[in-house]
N, CA, C and O atoms as a GROMACS GRO file, in nm:
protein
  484
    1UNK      N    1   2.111   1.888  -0.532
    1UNK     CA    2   2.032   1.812  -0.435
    1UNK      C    3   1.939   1.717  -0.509
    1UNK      O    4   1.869   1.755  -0.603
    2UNK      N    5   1.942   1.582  -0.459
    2UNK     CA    6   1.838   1.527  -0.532
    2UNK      C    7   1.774   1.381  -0.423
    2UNK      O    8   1.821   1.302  -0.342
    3UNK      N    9   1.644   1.411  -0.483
    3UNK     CA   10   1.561   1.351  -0.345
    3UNK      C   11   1.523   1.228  -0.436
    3UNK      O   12   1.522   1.215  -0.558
    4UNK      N   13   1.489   1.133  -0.325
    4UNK     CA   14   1.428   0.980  -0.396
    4UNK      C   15   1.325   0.961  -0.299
    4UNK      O   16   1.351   0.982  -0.180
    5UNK      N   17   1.161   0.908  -0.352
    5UNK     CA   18   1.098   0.900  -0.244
    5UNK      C   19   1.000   0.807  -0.274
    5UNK      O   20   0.917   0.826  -0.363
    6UNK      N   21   1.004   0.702  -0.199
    6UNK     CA   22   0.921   0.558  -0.206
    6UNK      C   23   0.775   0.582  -0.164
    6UNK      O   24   0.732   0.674  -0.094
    7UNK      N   25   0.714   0.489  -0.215
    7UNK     CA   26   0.573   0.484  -0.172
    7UNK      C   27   0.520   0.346  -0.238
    7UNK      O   28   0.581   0.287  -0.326
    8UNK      N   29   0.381   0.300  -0.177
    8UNK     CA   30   0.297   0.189  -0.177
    8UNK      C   31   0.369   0.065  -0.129
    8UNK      O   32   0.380  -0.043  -0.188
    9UNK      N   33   0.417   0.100  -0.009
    9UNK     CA   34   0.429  -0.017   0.091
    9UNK      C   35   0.276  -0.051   0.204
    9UNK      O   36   0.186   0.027   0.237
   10UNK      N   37   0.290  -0.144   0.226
   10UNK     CA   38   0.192  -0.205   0.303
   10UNK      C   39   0.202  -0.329   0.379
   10UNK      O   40   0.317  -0.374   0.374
   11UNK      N   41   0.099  -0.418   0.466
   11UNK     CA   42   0.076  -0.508   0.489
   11UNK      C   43  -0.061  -0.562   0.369
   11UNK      O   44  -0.160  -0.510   0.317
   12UNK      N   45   0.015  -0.711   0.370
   12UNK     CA   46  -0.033  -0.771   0.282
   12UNK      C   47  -0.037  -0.902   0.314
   12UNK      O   48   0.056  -0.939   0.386
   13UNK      N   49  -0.138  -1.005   0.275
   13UNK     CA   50  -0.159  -1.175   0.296
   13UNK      C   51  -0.078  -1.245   0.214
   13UNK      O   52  -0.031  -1.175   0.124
   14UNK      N   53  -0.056  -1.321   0.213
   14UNK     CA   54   0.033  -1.453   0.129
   14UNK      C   55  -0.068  -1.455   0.028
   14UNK      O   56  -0.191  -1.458   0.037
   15UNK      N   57   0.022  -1.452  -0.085
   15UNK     CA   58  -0.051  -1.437  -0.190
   15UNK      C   59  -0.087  -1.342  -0.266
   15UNK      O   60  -0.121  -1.353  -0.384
   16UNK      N   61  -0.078  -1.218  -0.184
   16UNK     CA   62  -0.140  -1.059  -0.227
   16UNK      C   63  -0.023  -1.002  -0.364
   16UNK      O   64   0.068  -1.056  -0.428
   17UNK      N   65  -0.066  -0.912  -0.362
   17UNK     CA   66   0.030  -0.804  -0.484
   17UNK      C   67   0.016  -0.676  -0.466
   17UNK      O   68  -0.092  -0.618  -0.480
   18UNK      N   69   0.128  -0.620  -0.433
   18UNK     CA   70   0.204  -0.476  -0.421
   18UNK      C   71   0.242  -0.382  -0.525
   18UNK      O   72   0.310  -0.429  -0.616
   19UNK      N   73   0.210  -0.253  -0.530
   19UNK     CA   74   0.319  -0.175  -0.614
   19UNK      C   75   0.420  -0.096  -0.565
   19UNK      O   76   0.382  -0.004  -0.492
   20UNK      N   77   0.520  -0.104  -0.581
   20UNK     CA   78   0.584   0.040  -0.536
   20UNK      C   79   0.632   0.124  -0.627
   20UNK      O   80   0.660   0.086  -0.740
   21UNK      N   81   0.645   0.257  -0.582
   21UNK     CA   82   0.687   0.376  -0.694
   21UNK      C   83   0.781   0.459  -0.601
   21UNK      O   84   0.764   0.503  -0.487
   22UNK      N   85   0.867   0.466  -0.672
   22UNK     CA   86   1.012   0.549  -0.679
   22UNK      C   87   0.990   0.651  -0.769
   22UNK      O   88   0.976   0.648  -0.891
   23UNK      N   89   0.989   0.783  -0.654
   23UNK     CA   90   1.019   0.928  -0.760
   23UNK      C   91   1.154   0.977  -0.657
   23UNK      O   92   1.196   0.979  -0.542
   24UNK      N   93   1.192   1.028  -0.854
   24UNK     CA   94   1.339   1.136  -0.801
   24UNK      C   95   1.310   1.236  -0.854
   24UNK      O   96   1.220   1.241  -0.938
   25UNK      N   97   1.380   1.336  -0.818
   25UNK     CA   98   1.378   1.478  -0.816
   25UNK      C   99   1.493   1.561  -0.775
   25UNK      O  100   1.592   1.531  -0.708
   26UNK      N  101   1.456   1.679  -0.834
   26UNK     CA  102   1.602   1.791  -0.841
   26UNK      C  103   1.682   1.816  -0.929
   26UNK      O  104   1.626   1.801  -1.038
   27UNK      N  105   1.805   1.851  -0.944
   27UNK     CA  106   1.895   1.931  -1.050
   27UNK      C  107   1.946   1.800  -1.093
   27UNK      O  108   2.037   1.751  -1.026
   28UNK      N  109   1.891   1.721  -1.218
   28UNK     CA  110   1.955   1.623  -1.287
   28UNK      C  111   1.975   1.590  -1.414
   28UNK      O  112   1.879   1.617  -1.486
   29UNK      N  113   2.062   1.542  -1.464
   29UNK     CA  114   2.111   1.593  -1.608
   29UNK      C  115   2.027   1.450  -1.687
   29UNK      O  116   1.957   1.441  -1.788
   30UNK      N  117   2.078   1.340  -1.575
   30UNK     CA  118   2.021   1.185  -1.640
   30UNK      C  119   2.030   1.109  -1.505
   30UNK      O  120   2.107   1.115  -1.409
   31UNK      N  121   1.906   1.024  -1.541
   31UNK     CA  122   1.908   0.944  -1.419
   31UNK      C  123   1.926   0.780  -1.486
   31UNK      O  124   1.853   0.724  -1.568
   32UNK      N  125   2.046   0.729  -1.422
   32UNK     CA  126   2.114   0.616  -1.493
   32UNK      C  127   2.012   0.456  -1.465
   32UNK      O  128   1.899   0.418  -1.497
   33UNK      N  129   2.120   0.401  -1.392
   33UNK     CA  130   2.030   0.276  -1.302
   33UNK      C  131   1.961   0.307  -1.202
   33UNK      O  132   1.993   0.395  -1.122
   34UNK      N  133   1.844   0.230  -1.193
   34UNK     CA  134   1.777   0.262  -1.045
   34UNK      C  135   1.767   0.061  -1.003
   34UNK      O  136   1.784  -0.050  -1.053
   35UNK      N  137   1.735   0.116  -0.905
   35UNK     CA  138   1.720   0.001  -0.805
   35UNK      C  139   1.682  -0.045  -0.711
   35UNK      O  140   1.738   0.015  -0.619
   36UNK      N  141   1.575  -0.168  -0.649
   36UNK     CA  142   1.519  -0.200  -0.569
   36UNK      C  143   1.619  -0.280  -0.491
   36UNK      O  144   1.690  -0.359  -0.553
   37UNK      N  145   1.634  -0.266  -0.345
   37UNK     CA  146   1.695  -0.295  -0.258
   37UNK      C  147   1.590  -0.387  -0.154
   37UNK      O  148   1.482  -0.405  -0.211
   38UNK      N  149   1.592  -0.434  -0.047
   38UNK     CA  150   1.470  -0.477   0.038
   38UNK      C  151   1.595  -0.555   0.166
   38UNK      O  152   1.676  -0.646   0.156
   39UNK      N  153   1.556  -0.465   0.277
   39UNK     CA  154   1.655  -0.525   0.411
   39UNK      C  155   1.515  -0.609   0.489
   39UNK      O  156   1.401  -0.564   0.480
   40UNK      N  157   1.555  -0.752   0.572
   40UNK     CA  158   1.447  -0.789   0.627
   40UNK      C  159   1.473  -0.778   0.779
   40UNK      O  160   1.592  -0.749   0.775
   41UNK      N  161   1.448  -0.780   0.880
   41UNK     CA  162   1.453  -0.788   0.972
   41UNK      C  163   1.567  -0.878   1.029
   41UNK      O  164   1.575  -0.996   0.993
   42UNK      N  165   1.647  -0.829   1.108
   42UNK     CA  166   1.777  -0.938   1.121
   42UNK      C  167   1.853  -0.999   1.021
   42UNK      O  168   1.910  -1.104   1.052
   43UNK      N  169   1.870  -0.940   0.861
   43UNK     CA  170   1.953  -0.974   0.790
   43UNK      C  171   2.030  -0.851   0.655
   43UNK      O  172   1.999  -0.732   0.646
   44UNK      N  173   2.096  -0.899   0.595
   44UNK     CA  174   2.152  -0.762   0.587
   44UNK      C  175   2.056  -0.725   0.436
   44UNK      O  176   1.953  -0.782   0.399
   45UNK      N  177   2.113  -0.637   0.383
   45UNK     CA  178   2.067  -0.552   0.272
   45UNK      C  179   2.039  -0.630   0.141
   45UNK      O  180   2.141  -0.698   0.133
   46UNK      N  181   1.973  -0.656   0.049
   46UNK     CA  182   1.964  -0.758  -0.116
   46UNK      C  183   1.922  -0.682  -0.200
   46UNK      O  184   1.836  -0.597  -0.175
   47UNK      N  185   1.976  -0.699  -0.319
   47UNK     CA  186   1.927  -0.658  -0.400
   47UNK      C  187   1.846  -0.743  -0.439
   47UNK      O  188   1.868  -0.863  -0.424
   48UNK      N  189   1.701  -0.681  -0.516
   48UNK     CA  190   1.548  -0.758  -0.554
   48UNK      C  191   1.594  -0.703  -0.706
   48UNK      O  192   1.665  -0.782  -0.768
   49UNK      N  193   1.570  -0.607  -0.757
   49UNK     CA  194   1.579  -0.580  -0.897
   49UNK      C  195   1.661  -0.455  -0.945
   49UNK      O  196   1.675  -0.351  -0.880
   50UNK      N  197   1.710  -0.478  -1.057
   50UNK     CA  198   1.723  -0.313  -1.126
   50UNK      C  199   1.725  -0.334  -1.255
   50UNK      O  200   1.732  -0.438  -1.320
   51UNK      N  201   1.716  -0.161  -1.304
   51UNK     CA  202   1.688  -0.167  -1.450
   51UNK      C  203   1.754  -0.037  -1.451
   51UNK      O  204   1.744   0.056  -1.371
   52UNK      N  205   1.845  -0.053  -1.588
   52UNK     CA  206   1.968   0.053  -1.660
   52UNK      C  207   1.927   0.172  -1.713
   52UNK      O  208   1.818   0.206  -1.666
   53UNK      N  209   1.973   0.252  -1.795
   53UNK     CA  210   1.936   0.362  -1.878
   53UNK      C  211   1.878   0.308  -1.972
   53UNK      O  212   1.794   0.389  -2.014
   54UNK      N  213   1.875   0.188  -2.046
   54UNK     CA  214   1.850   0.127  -2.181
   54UNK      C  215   1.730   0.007  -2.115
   54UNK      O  216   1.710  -0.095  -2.182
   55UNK      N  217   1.678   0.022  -2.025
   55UNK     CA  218   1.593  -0.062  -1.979
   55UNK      C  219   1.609  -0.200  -1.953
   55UNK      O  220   1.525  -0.276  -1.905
   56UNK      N  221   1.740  -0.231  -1.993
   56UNK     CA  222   1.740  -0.339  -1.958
   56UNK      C  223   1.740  -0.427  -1.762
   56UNK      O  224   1.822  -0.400  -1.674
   57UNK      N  225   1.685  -0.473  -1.756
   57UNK     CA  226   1.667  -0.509  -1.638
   57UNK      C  227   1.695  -0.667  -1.565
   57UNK      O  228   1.674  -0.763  -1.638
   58UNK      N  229   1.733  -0.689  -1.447
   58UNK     CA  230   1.769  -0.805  -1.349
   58UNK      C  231   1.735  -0.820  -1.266
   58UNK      O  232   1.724  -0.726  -1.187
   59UNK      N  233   1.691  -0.971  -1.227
   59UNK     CA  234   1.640  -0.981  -1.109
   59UNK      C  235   1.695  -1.056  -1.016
   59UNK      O  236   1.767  -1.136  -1.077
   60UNK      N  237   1.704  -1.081  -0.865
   60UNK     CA  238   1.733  -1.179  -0.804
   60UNK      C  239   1.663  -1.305  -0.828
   60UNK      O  240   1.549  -1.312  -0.874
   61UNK      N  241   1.751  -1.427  -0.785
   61UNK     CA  242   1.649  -1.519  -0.783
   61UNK      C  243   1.507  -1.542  -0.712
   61UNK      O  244   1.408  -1.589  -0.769
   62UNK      N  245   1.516  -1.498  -0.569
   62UNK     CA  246   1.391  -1.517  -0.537
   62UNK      C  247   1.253  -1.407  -0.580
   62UNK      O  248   1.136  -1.430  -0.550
   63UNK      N  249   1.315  -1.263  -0.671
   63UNK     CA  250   1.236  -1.225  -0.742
   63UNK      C  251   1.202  -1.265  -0.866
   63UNK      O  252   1.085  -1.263  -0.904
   64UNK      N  253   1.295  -1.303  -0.936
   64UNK     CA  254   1.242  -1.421  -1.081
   64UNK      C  255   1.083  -1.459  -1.069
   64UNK      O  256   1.039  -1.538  -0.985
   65UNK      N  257   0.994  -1.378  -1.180
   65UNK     CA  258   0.870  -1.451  -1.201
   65UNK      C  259   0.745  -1.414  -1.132
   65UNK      O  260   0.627  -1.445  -1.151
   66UNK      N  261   0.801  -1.345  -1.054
   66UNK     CA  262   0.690  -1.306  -0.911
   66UNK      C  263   0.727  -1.103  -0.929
   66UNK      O  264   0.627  -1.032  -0.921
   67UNK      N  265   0.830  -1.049  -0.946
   67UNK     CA  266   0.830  -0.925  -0.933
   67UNK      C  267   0.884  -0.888  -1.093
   67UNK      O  268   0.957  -0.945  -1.175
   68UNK      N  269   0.802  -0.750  -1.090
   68UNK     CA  270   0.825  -0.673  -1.234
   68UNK      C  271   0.901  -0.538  -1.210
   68UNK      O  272   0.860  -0.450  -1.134
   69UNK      N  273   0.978  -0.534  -1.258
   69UNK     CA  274   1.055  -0.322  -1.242
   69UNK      C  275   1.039  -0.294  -1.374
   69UNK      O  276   1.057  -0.370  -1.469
   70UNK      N  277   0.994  -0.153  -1.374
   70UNK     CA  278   1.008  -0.080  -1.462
   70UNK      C  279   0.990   0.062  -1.456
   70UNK      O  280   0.927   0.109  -1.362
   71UNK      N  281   1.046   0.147  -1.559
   71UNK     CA  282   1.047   0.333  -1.526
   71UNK      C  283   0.998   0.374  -1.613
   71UNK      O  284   0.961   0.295  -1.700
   72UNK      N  285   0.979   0.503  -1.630
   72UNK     CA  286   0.925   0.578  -1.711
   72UNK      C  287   1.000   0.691  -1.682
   72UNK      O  288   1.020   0.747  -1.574
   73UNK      N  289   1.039   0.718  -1.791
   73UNK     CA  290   1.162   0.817  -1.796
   73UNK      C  291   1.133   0.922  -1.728
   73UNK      O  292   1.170   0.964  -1.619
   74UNK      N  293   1.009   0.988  -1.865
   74UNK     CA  294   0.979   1.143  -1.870
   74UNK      C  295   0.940   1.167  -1.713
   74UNK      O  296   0.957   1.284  -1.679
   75UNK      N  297   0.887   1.076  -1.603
   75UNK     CA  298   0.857   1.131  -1.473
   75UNK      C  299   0.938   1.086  -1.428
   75UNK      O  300   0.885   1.036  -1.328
   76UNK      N  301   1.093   1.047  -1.420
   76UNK     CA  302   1.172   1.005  -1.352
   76UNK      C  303   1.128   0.937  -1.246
   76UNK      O  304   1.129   0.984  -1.132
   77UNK      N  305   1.089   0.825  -1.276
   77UNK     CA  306   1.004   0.724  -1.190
   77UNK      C  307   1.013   0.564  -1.198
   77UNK      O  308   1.003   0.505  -1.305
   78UNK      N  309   1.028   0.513  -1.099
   78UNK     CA  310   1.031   0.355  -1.107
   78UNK      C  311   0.931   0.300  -1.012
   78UNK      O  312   0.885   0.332  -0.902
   79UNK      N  313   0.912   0.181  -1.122
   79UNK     CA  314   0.806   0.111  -1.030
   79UNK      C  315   0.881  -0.054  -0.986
   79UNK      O  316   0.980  -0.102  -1.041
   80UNK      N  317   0.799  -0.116  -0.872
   80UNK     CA  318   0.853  -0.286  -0.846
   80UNK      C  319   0.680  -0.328  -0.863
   80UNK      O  320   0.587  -0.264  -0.813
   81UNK      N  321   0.671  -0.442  -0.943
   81UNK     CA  322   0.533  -0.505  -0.894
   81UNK      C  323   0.542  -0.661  -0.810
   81UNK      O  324   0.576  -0.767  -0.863
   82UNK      N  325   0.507  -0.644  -0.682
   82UNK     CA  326   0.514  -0.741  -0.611
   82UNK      C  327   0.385  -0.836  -0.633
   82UNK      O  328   0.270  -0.809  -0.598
   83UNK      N  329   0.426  -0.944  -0.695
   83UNK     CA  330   0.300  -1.058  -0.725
   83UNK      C  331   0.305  -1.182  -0.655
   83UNK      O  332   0.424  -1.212  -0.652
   84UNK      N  333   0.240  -1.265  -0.598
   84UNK     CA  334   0.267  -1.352  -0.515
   84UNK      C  335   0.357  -1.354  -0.397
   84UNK      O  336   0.448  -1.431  -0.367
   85UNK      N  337   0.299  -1.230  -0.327
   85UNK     CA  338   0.409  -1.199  -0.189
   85UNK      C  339   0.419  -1.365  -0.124
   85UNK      O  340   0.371  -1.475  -0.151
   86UNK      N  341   0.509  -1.310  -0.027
   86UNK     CA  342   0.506  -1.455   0.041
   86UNK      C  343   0.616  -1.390   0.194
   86UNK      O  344   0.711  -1.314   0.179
   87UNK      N  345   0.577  -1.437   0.312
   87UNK     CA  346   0.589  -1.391   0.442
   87UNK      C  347   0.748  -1.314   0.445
   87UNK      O  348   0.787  -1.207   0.493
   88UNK      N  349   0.822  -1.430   0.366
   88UNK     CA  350   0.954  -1.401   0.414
   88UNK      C  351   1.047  -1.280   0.323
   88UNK      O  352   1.161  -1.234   0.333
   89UNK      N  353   0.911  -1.253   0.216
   89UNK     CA  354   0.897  -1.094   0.190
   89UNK      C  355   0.894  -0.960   0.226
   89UNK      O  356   0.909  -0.862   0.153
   90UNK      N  357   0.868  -0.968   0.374
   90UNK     CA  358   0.902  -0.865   0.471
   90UNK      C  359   1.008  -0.795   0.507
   90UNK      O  360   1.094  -0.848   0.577
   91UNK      N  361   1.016  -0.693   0.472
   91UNK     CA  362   1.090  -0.598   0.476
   91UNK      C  363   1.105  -0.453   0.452
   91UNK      O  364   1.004  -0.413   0.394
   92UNK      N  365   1.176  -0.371   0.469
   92UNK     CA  366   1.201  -0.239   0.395
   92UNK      C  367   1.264  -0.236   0.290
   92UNK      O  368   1.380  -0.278   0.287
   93UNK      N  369   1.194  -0.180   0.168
   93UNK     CA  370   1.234  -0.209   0.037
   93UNK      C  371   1.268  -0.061  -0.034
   93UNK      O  372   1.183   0.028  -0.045
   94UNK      N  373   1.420  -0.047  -0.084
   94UNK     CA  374   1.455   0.083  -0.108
   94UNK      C  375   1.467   0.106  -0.214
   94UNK      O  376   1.468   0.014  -0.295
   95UNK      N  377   1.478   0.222  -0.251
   95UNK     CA  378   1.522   0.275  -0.395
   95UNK      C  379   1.654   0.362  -0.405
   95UNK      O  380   1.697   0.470  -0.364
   96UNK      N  381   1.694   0.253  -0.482
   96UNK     CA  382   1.840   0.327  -0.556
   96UNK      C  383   1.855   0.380  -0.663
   96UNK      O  384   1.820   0.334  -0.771
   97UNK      N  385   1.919   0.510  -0.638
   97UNK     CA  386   1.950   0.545  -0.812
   97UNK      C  387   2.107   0.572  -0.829
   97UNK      O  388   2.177   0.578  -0.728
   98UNK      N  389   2.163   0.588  -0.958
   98UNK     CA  390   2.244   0.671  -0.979
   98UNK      C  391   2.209   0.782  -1.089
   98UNK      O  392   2.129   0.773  -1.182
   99UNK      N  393   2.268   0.862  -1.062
   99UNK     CA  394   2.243   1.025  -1.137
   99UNK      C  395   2.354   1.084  -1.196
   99UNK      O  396   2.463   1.049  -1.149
  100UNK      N  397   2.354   1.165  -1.288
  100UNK     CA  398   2.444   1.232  -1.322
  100UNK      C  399   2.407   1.419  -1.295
  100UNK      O  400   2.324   1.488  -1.354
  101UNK      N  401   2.473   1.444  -1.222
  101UNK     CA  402   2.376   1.566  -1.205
  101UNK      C  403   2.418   1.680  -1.234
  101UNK      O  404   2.539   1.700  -1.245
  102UNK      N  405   2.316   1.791  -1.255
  102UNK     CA  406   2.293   1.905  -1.392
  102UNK      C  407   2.431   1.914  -1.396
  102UNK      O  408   2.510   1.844  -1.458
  103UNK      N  409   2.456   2.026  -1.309
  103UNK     CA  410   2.596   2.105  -1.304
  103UNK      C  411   2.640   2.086  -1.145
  103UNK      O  412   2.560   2.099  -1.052
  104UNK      N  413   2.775   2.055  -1.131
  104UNK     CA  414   2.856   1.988  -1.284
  104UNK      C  415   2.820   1.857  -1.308
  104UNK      O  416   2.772   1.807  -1.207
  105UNK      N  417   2.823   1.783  -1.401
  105UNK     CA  418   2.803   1.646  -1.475
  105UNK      C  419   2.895   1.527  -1.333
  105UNK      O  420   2.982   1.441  -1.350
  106UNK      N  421   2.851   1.557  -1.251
  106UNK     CA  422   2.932   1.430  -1.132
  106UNK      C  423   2.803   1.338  -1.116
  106UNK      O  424   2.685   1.374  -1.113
  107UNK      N  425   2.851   1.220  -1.109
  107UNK     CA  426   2.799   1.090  -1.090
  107UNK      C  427   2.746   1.101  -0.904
  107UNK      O  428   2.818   1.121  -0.807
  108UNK      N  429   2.652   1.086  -0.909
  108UNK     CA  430   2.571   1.046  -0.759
  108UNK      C  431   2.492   0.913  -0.761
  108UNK      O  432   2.442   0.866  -0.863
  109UNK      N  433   2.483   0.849  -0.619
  109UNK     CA  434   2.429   0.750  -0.559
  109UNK      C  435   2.320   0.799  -0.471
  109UNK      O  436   2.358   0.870  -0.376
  110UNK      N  437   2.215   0.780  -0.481
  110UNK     CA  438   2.077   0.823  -0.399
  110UNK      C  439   1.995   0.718  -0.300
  110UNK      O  440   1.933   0.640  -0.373
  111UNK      N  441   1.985   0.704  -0.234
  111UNK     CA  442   1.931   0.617  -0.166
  111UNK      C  443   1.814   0.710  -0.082
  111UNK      O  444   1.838   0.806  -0.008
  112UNK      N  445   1.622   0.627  -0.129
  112UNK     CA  446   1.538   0.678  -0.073
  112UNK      C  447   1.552   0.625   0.092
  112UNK      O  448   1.648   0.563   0.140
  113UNK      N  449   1.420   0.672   0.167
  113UNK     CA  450   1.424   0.660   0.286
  113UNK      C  451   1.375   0.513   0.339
  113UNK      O  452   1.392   0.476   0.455
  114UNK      N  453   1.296   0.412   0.210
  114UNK     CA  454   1.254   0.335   0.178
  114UNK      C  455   1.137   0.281   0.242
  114UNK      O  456   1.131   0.323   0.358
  115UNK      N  457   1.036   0.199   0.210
  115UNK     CA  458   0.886   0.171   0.234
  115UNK      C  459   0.846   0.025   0.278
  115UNK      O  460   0.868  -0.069   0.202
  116UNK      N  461   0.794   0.008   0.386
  116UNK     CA  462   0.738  -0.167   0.466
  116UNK      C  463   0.707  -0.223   0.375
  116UNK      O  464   0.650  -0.161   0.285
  117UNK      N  465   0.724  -0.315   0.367
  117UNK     CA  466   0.626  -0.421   0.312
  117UNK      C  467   0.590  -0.560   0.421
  117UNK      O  468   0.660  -0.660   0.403
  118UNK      N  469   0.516  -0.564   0.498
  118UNK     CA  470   0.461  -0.688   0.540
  118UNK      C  471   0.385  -0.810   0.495
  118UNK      O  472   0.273  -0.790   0.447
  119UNK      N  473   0.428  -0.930   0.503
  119UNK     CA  474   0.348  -0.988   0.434
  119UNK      C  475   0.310  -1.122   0.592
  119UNK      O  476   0.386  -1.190   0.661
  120UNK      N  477   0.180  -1.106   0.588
  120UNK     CA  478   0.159  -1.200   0.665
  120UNK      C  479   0.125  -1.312   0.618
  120UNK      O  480   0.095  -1.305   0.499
  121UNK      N  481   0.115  -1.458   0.684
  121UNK     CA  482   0.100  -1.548   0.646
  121UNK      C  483  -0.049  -1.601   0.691
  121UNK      O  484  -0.088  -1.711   0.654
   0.00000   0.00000   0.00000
């Protein structure tokens, strides 16, 4: 079993800055890629960022420059830093992982329950 669970969503002004944090948890051997997802209202699902086992990390274009990801292993944890929100930023923003988990060594896809972000104008 393994849980993913978002936090530091909010409403926020044009202009503001967000964090969010992604914790996982449960029987896991390694936790591979994780990933920020963000659905907006009437459109479908995007990927905003992710970052690998080796840290290397990608962003969408309209996150380029404005958002930061990064984890920290030992708490099996990821963060997004939202900098210069902007309205059409609104959305539910998720966390993805993949896992390899304890026993047996099978590959899983996790998807948290994911966290608002409003940004008003």
């Amino acid at each position: 079993q393994v849980q993913v669970v978002e936090s530091g969503g909010g409403l926020m002004q044009t202009g503001g800055s967000l964090r969010l944090s992604c914790a996982v948890s449960g029987d896991i051997f390694r936790v591979n890629t994780m990933a920020w997802f963000r659905q907006a209202p009437g459109k479908r699902r995007e990927l905003v960022a992710l970052i690998d086992y080796n840290h290397t990390t990608n962003y969408s274009d309209s996150a380029k420059g404005r958002f930061s990801i990064w984890r920290v292993d030992a708490e099996r944890s990821m963060y997004l830093q939202l900098n210069r929100l902007k309205p059409e930023g609104t959305a539910v923003y998720s966390c993805n992982v993949c896992v390899i988990l304890l026993l047996p060594h099978n590959d899983v896809e996790v998807w948290g329950q994911g966290t608002l972000v409003a940004v008003s104008s």
